[in-house]
C-alpha positions in Angstrom: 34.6 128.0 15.8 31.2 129.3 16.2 30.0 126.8 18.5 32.7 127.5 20.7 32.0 131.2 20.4 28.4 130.1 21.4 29.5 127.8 24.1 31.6 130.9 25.4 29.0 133.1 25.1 26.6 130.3 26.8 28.8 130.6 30.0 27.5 134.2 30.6 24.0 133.1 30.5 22.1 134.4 33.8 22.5 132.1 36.8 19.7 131.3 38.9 17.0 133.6 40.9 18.9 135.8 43.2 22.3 136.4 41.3 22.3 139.6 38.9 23.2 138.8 35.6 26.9 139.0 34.3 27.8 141.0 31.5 28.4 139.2 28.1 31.7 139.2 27.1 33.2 141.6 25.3 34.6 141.5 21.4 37.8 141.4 22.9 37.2 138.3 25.2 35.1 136.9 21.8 38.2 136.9 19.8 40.9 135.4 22.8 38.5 132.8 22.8 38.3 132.5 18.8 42.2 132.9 19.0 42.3 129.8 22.0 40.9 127.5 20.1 43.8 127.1 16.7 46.7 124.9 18.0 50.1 126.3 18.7 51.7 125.4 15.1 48.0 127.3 13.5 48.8 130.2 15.7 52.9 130.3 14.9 52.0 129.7 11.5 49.7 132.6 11.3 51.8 134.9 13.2 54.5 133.7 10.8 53.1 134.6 7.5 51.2 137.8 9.2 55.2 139.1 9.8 56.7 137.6 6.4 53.3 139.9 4.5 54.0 142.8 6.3 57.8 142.6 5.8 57.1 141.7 1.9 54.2 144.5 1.3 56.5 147.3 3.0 59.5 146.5 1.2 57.5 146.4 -2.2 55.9 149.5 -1.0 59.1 151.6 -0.4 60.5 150.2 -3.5 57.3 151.5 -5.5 57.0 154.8 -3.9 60.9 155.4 -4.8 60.1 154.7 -7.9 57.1 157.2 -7.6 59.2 160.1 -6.5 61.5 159.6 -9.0 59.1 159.9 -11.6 57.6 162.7 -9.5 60.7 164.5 -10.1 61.4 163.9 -13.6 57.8 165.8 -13.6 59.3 169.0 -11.6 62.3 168.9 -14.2 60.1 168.6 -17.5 57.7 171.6 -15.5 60.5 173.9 -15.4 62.3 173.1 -18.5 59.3 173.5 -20.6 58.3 176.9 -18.5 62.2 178.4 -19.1 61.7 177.3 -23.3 58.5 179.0 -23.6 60.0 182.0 -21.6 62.6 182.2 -23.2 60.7 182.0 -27.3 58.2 184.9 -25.9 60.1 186.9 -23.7 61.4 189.0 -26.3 57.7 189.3 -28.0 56.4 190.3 -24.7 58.4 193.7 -24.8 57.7 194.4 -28.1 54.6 193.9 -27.4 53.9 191.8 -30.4 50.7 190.0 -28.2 49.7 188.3 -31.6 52.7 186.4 -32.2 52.6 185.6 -28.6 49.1 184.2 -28.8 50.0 181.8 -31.1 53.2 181.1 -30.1 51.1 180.4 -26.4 48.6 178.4 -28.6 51.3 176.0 -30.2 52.4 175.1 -26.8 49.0 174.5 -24.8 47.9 172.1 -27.3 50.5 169.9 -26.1 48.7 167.5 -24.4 50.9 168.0 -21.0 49.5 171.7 -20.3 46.4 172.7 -18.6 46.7 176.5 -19.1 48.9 178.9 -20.1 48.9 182.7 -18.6 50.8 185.7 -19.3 50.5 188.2 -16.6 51.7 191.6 -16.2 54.1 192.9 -13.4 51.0 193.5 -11.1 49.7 190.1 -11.9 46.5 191.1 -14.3 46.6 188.8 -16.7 46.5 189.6 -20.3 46.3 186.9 -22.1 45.7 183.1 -21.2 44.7 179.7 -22.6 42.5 179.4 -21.8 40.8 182.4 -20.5 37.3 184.3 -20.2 36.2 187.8 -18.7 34.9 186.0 -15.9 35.9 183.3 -13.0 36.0 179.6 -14.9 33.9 177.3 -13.3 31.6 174.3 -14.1 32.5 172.4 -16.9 35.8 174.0 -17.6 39.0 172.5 -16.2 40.1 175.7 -14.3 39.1 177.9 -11.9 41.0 181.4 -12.3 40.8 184.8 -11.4 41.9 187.8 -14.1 44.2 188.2 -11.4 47.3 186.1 -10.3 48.5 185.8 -6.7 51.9 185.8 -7.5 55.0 184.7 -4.5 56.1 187.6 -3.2 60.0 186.1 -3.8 59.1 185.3 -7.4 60.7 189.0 -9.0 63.5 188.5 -6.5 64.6 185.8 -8.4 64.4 186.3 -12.2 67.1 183.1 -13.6 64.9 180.1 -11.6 61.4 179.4 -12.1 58.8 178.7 -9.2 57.4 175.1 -9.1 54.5 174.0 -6.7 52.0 171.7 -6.4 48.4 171.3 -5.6 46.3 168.5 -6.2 42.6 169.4 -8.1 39.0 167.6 -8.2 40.8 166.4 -12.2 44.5 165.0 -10.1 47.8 167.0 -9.5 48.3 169.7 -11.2 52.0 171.7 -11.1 52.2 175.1 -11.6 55.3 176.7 -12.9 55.6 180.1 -12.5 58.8 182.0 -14.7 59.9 185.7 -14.3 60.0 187.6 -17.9 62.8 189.6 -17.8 64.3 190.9 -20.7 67.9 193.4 -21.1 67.0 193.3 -17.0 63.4 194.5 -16.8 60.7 192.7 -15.5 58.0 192.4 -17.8 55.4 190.1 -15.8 55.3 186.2 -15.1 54.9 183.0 -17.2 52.5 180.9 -15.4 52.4 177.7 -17.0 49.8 174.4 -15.5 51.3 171.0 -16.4 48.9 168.2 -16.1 50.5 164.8 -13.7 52.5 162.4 -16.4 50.1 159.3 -16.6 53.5 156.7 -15.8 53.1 158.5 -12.7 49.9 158.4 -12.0 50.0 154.8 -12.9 53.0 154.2 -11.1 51.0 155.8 -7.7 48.1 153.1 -8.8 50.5 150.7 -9.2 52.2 150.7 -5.8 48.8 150.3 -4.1 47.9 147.7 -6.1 51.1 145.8 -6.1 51.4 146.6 -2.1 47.9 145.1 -1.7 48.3 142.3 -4.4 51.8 141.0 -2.4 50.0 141.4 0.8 47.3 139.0 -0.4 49.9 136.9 -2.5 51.6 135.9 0.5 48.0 134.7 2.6 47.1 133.3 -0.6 50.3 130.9 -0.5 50.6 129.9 2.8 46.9 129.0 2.6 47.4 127.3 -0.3 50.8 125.7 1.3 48.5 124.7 4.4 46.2 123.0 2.2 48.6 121.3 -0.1 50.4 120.0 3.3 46.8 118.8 5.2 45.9 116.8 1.8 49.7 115.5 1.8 51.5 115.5 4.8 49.0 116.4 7.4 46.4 114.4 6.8 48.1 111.0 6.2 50.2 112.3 9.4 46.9 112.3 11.4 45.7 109.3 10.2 48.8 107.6 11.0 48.2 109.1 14.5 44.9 107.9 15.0 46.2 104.2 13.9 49.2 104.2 16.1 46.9 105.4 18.9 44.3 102.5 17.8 47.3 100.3 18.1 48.4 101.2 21.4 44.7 101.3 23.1 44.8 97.0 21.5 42.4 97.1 18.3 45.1 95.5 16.3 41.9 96.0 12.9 42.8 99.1 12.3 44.0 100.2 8.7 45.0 103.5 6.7 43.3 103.6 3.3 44.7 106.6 1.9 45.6 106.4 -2.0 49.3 107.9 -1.7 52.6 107.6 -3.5 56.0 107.7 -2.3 57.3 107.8 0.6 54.6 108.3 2.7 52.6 105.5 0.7 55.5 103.4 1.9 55.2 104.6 5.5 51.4 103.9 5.4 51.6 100.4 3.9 54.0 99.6 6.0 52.0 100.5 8.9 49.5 98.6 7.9 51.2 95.3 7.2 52.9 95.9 10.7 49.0 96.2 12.2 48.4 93.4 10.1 51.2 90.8 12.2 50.3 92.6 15.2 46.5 91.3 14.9 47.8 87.5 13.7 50.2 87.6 16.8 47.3 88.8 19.0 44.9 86.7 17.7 47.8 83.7 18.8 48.6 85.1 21.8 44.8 85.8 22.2 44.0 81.5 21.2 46.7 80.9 24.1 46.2 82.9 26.5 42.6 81.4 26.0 43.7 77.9 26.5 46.0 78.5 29.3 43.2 80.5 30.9 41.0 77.5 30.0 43.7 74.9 31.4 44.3 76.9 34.4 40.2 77.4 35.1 39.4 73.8 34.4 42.6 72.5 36.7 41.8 75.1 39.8 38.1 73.9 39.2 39.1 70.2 39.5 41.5 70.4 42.4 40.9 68.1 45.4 42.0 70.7 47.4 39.9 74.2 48.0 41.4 77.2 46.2 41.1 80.7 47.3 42.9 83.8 46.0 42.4 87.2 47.8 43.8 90.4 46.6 45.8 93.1 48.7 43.5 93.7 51.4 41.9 90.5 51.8 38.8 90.3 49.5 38.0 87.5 47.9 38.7 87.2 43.8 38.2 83.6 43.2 36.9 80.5 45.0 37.1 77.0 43.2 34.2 74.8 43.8 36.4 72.5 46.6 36.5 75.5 48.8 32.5 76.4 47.9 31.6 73.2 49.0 33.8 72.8 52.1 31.9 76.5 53.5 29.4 75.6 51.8 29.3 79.1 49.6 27.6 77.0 46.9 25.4 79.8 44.5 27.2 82.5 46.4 28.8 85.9 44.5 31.8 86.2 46.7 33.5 88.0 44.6 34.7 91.4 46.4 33.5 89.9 50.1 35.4 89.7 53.0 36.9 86.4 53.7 37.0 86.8 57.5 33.3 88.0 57.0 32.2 84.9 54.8 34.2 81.6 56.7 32.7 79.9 59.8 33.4 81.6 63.0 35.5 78.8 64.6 37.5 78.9 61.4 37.7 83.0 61.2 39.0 83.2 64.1 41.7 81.0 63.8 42.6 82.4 60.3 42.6 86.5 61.7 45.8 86.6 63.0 47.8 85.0 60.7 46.1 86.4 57.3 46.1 90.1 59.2 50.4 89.4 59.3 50.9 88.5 55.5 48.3 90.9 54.8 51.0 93.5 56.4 54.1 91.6 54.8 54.9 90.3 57.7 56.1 86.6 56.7 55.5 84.7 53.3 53.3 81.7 54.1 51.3 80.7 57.1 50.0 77.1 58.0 47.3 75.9 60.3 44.8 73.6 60.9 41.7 73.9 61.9 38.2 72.0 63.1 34.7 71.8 61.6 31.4 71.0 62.9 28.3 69.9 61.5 29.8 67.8 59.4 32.8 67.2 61.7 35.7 68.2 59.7 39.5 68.3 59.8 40.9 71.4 57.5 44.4 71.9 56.7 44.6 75.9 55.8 48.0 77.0 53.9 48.0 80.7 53.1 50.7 81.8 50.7 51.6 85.5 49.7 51.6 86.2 46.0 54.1 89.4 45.4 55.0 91.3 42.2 58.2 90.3 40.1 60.3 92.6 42.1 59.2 90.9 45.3 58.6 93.8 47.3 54.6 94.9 46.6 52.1 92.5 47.7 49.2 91.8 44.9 47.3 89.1 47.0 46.9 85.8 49.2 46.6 82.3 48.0 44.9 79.8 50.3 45.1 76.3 50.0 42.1 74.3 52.0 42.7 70.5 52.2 39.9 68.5 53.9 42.1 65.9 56.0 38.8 64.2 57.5 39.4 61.2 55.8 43.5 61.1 56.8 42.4 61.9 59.9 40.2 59.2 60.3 42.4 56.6 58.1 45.0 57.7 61.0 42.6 57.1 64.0 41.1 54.0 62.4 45.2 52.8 62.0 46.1 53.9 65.5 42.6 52.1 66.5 43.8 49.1 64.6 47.8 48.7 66.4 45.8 49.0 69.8 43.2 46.1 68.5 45.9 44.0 67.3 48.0 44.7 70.3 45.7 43.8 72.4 44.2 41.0 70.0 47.8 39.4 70.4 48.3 40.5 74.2 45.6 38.3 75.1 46.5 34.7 73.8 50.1 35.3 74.2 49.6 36.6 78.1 47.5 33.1 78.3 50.1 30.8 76.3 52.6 32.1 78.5 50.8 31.8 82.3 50.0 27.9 81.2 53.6 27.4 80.2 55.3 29.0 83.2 53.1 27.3 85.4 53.8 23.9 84.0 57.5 24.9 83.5 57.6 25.9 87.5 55.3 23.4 88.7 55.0 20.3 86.4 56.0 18.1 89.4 52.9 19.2 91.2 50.6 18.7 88.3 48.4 16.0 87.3 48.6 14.1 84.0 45.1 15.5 83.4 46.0 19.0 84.6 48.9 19.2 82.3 47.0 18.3 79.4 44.4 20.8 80.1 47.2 23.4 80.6 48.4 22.5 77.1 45.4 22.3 75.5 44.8 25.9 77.0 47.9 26.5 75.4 47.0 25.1 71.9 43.8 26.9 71.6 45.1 30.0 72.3 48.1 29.6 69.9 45.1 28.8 67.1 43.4 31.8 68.3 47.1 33.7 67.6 47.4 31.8 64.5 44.1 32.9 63.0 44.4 36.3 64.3 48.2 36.4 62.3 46.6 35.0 59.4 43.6 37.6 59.3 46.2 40.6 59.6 48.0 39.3 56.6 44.7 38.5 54.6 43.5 42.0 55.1 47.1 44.1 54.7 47.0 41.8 51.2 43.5 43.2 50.3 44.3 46.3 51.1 47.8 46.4 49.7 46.4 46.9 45.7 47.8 43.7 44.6 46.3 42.1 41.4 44.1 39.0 41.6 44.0 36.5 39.4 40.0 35.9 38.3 39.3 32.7 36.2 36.1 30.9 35.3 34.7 28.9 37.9 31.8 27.2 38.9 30.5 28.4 42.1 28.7 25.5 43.4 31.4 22.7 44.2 33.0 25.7 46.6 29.6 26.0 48.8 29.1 22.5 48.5 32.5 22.5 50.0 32.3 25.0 52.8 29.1 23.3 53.8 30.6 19.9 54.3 33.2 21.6 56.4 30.7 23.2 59.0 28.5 20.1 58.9 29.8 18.6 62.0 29.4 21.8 63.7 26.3 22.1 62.9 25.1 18.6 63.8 26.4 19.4 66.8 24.6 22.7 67.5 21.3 21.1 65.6 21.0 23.6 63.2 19.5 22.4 59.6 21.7 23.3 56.6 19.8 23.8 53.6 21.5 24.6 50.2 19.3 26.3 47.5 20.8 26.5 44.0 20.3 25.7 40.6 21.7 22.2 39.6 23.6 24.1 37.1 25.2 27.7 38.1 26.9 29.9 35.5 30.4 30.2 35.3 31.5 33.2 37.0 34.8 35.2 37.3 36.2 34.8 40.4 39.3 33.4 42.3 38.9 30.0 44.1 40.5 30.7 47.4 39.4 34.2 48.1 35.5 33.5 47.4 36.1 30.1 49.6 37.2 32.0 52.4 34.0 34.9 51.8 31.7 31.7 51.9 33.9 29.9 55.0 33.3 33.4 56.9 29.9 34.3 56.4 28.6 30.3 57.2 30.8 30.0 60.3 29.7 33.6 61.8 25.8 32.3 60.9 26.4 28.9 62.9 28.2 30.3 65.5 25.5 33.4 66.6 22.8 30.8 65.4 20.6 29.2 68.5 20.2 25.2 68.7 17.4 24.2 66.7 17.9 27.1 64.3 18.2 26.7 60.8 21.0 28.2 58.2 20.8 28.4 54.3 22.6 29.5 51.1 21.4 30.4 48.2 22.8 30.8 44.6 21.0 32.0 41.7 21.1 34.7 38.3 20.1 38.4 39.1 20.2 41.4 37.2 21.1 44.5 38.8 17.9 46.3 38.2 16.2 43.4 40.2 12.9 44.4 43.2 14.3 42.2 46.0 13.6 41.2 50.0 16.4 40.0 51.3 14.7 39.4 54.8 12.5 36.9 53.0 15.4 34.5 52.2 13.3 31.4 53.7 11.1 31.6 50.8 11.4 32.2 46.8 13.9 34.0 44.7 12.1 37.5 44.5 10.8 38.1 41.3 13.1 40.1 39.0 12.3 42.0 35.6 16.2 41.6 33.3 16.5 45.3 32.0 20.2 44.9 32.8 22.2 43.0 29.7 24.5 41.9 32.5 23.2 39.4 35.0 25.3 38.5 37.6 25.3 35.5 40.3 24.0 36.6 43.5 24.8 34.4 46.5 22.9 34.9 50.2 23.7 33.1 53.4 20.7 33.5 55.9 20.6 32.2 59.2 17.8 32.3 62.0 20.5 33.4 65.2 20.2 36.7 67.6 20.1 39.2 64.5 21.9 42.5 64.5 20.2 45.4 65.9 20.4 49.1 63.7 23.2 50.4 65.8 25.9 47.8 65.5 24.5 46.9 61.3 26.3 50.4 60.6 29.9 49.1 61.9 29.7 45.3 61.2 32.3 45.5 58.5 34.8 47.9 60.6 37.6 46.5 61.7 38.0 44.3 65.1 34.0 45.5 65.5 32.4 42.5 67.4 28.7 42.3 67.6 29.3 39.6 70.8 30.7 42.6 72.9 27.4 43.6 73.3 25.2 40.6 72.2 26.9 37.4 73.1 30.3 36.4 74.6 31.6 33.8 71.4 35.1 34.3 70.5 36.3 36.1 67.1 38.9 38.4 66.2 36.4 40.8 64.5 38.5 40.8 61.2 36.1 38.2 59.5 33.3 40.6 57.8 36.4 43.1 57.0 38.1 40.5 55.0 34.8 39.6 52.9 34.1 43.2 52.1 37.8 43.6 50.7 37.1 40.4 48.6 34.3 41.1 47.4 34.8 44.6 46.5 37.8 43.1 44.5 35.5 40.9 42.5 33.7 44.3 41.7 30.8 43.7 43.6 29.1 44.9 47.3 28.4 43.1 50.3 25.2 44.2 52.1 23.4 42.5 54.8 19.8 42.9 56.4 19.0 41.9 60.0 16.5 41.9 62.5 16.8 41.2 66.4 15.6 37.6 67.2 14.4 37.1 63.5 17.9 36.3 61.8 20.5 38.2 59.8 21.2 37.5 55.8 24.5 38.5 53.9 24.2 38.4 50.1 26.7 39.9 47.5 26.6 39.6 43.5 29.9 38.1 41.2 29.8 39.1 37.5 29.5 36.1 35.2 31.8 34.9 31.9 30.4 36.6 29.3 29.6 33.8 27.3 27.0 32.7 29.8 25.9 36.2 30.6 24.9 36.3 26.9 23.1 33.2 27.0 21.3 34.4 30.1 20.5 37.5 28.3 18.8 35.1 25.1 16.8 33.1 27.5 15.1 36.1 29.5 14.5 37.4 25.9 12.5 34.3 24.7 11.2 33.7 28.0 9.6 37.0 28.0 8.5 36.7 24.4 6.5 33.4 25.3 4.7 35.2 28.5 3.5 38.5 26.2 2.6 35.4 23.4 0.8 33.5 26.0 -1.3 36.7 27.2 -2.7 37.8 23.7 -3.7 33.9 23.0 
């Protein structure tokens, strides 16, 4: 209350230079502003019991001071009554003039303790005797002031059967003064004059009513104050408390508790409230552990979607960008929260996106779709933007963009289309040659040599081989590729290259290349499938005679390498490389080298692309440029990676690694082990 008389009176402090000073406020504005500050139920409650005191103290007061001039009056009538009985016992010694009986008839009555004085005066109003009474005025000490003379009312002999009552108060209280005509056989003989001191009932009466008038007055403050207190300890404080928890409740902190020690129905109400805050913080702390997880779930899927994930909110800022979408405008280590989108996106890509995210952004249409090209990397997008509305459908809350990188669909479906065209014309070819031999046999055999026709049909039979192998590499390559499950067993690579090398060797007689097979005379068994790796080894030693030169020289080698091997596969004419076993799992590498034109950097990057022939621009030999496809897919089936290393007129070399059975990878594994034991043994001696 006094701070906020202070703060009040702080407003009126002097503003700055140049303004004259406002006057303080008043005691009037001092108490509105006490007044302000009580709530409405203080101030009805005050102006309440301030109407119920009043009402109470003036109705006790009337009451009393009834009472009070009832008593008053009884006072009048015992005045008079006691001035008509002494009249009427000295009247008669007053005219016979018998003043000593009537002295002590006079003293008998003053020493009643209800008279003051007692005076006898004569017509004129001299008085001759009186009780008490001296030859000069009374003052001081004494009780009364008097003159010998009494000023008596000038109506008094006028009326000789009533006695004259008045009033007057003194420094000692009321006094009443009754004043009785003597008259006696019809003269008058002078005046009675009689002082009657106040009856104490009266007087205490008159205390009383004050006192009682002020003591209800008070009583009734006292109450209600007592009544306010009794209710703040009992009603309104547990009232407030409960307040401040159901207010603590519906701002979330689900903790808070009433400790108040209290009985009855309000204890109930409180303990009640607080088991309900009690299930309300288990159930938030559930929903809380859900909501969690299903936040969690939901982070962790939008993180790890393929796709790009954007959401904007209603005017196109950006809220949340999953790492997809980061990487794909390459906003890695960005803050993009709050940016604009249009602002943040590569211009090619901005502009594409403005119109259509400008019309949901004005809810016109719910989802937009487009596509759209990168550069530097060269990349195909696929942007779907989706409106996200409120429940009722009708306000718009954001935008959810979808970004799918079709690059790799796109090229799947070029290198497809790029395949149909290859094999078309792959099979246009032989067929358009099968069929011009035929027809011209068919329309002029009887014009043909014997030897004519059998070149025409041996045309005609090497170009049906070419058709046949083409057919057969289609289907080996739509097999590889279809996911089908291949059945590895343990083999022994060696009889299969001893095998394919038989094969070629009249081909390469013919050519006068030297085939030279380099193996162990013992291989580990490997896991592998007979056919597939026969036809990996029957590829990769036909293409090295057929781009070989006459006089060249082709070789194959087989031997144990771990993966964390130093190698030079260019040096394939001379040693296995040396190789340190860190890995616990060797595996069998095979290489096929040859000494023909070599591959130069260019083409070495397409080599195992489909119908991608290195003769186009090297050589003119026939092949349907399926070949090195087909070994990849096999290989990479057997869990292993074909790699090659050429140079131009030096030679080319293929190699590729099979895992072994794992009972001979283990025995591998215990042989390196001593073997390297024995070495480090060897140095110390």
């Amino acid at each position: 209350m006094a701070s906020s008389t202070s703060q009040a009176i702080a407003e009126w402090a002097p503003p700055g230079d140049g303004q004259p000073p406002p006057e303080p406020p008043g005691w009037g504005e001092r108490i509105y502003l006490w007044w302000a500050e009580f709530s409405l139920q203080t101030k009805l409650l005050a102006i309440a019991t301030l109407v119920v005191s009043l009402l109470m103290t003036g109705i006790t007061f009337f009451v009393l001071n009834g009472i009070q001039r009832d008593a008053g009056m009884n006072d009048t009538r015992y005045a008079r009554d006691l001035g008509l009985l002494l009249s009427g016992n000295v009247t008669e010694l007053v005219a016979q003039g018998r003043d000593r009986e009537l002295a002590t008839v006079a003293e008998q009555f003053w020493r009643s303790r209800s008279l003051r004085y007692i005076f006898f005066a004569d017509p004129d109003g001299l008085i001759y005797l009186g009780i008490p009474i001296s030859a000069s005025p009374v003052s001081g000490d004494n009780d009364l002031q008097l003159n010998h003379r009494l000023e008596l009312p000038a109506e008094l002999p006028s009326r000789p059967e009533n006695a004259l009552i008045r009033q007057h108060l003194t420094p000692q209280g009321q006094l009443t003064d009754v004043f009785v005509p003597l008259v006696w056989k019809g003269d008058y003989l002078g005046t009675l004059a009689l002082g009657v001191n106040p009856n104490d009932t009266a007087l205490a009466s008159a205390a009383l009513t004050r006192q009682v008038t002020i003591a209800v007055f008070i009583s009734i403050w006292v109450l209600v104050i007592l009544g306010a207190v009794f209710n703040a300890l009992t009603i309104t404080q547990p009232v407030k408390e409960l307040l401040r928890g159901v207010r603590a409740i519906a701002s979330g902190n689900f903790e808070a508790r009433i400790a108040l020690p209290m009985g009855g129905e309000l204890g109930e109400l409180l303990n009640g409230f607080n088991a309900m805050a009690s299930q309300l913080e288990a159930y938030d702390a559930a929903n809380i552990e859900e909501l969690t997880a299903a936040q969690v779930k939901q982070q962790s899927l939008i993180a790890t979607m393929a796709d790009g994930a954007l959401l904007l909110d209603e005017v196109g800022q950006i809220v949340l960008a999953n790492p997809t979408a980061r990487r794909l405008f390459r906003w890695e280590g960005r803050n993009l929260e709050g940016q604009e989108l249009l602002n943040e996106l590569p211009e090619i890509i901005a502009n594409e996106l403005h119109d259509p995210l400008q019309s949901l952004l004005r809810n016109i249409g719910e989802s937009n779709d487009l596509r759209c090209s990168l550069e530097e990397p060269t990349r195909t997008l696929r942007i779907v933007l989706q409106s996200v509305r409120d429940q009722s459908g009708e306000t718009l809350k954001g935008i959810a963009i979808t970004v799918q990188d079709l690059t790799r669909e796109v090229e799947l479906n070029a290198a497809q289309s790029r395949f149909i065209s290859n094999v078309s014309h792959e099979l246009r070819t032989p067929l358009f040659n099968i069929k011009s031999y035929v027809e011209t046999l068919h329309d002029l055999g009887d014009q043909l040599s014997e030897e004519e026709k059998k070149e025409f049909l041996g045309v005609a039979n090497s170009e049906t081989d070419r058709l046949a192998r083409l057919v057969n590499d289609v289907l080996d390559l739509s097999r590889l590729e279809s996911g089908r499950t291949v059945q590895f067993e343990p083999m022994d690579l060696r009889p299969a290259i001893e095998q394919t090398l038989r094969n070629y060797r009249l081909n390469a007689d013919d050519k006068q290349i030297h085939i030279e097979l380099n193996t162990d005379d013992e291989l580990p068994t490997i896991l592998g499938n007979w056919d597939l790796l026969l036809q990996v080894l029957d590829n990769l030693v036909g293409n090295g005679l057929k781009f070989s030169r006459a006089g060249g020289s082709l070789m194959v080698r087989a031997y144990t390498w771990p993966d964390s091997c130093k190698m030079s596969p260019i040096e394939s004419s001379k040693s296995a490389p040396h190789c340190e076993f860190f890995s616990p799992l060797p595996k069998l590498r095979v290489e096929v080298a040859d000494t023909g034109h070599g591959i130069n950097q260019d083409d070495q990057q397409h080599i195992f692309d489909r119908f991608y022939r290195v003769e186009n621009a090297v050589h003119t030999e026939a092949g349907t440029g399926l070949g090195l496809s087909i070994v990849r897919g096999i290989i990479e089936k057997h869990g292993g990676q074909i790699r090659m290393a050429s140079e131009v007129d030096l030679g080319t070399t293929f190699w590729f690694d099979l895992p072994l059975e794992q009972t001979d990878a283990d025995e591998l594994i215990v042989q390196s082990v001593r073997t390297t034991r024995q070495q480090e043994q060897g140095l110390e001696l």
